[in-house]
C-alpha positions as CSV (number, residue, x, y, z in Angstrom):
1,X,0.0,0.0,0.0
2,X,3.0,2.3,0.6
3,X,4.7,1.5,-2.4
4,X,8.6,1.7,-2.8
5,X,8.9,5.2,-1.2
6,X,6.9,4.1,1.9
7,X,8.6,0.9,1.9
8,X,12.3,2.1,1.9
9,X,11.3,4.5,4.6
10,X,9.7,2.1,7.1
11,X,13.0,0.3,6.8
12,X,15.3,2.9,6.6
13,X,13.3,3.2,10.4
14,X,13.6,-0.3,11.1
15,X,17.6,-0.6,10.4
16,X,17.9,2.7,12.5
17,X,16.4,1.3,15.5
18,X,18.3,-2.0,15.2
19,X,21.7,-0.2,15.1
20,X,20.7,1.3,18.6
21,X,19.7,-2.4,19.9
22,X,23.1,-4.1,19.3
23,X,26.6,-3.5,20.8
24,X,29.1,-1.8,19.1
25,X,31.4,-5.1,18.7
26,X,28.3,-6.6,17.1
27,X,27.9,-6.2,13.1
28,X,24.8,-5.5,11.3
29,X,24.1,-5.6,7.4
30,X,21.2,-5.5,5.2
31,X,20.8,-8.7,4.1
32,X,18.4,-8.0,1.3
33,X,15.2,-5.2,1.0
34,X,13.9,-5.3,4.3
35,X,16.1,-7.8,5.9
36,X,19.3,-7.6,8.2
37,X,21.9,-9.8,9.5
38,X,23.3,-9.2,12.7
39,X,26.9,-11.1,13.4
40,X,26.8,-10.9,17.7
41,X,30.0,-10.7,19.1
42,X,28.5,-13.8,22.0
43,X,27.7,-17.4,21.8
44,X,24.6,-19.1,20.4
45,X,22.1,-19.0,23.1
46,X,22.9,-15.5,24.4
47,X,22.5,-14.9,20.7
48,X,19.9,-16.1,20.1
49,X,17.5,-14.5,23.2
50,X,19.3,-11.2,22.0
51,X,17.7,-11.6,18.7
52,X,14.1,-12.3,20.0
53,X,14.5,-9.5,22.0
54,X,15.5,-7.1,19.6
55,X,12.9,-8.4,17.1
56,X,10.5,-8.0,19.7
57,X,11.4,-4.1,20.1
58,X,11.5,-3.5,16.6
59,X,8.4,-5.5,15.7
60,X,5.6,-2.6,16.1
61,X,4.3,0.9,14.3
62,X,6.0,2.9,12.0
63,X,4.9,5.9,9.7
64,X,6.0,7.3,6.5
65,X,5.2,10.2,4.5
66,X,4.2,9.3,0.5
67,X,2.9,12.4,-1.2
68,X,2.2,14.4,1.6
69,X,0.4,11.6,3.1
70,X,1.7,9.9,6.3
71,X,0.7,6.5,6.6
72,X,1.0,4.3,9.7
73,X,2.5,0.7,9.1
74,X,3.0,-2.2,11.6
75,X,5.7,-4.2,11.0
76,X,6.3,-8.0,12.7
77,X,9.7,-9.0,12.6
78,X,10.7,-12.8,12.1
79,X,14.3,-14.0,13.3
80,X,16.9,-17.1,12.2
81,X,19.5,-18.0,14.3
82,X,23.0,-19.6,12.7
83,X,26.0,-20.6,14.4
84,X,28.9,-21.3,11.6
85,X,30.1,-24.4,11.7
86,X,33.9,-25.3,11.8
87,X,35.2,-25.3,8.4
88,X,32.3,-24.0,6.5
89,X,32.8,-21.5,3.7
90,X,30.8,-18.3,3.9
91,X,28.7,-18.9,0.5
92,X,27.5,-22.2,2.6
93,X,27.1,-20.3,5.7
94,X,24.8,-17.9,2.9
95,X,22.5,-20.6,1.5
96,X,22.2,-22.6,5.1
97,X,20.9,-19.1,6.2
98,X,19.0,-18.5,3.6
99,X,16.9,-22.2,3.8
100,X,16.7,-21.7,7.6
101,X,12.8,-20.7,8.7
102,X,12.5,-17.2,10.3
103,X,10.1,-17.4,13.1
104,X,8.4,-14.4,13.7
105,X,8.3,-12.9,17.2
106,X,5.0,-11.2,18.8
């Protein structure tokens, strides 16, 4: 309903606010349009609560402006969580994420 513009800015928003969530020895990129991947600087199960909490703040409302229109958006945000595995390239590390199943935090 937002189109592009209204799209890029909700998650121009969302990146934003996820920058703020993690530390600064933790990476974060965007992974595609309207996806990022966060590399914690922790193991796997601190990780992994850390990234249902974050995707719990971020999941929520957002607004953008399109035309002089604001328009409200709620946005849900789904997680995956992937620990490397010893000897693993990263273009397999890349396609095991990508076939994982994000589950979606409320």
């Amino acid at each position: 309903q937002l189109g592009r513009p209204g799209a890029d800015q909700i998650v121009k928003q969302i990146g934003e606010r996820l920058v703020t969530l993690v530390r600064p020895r933790d990476t974060v990129y965007e992974w595609g349009h309207g996806q990022f991947a966060v590399i914690f600087d922790r193991g796997t199960e601190e990780a992994s609560a850390r990234a249902h909490n974050i995707a719990q703040w971020l999941s929520g409302s957002y607004s953008a402006v399109v035309d002089g229109t604001t328009w409200k958006a709620k946005a849900n945000v789904a997680v995956t969580v992937v620990e490397p595995v010893r000897g693993e390239t990263v273009s397999d590390l890349i396609i095991r994420i990508d076939s994982q199943q994000a589950v979606e935090v409320s």
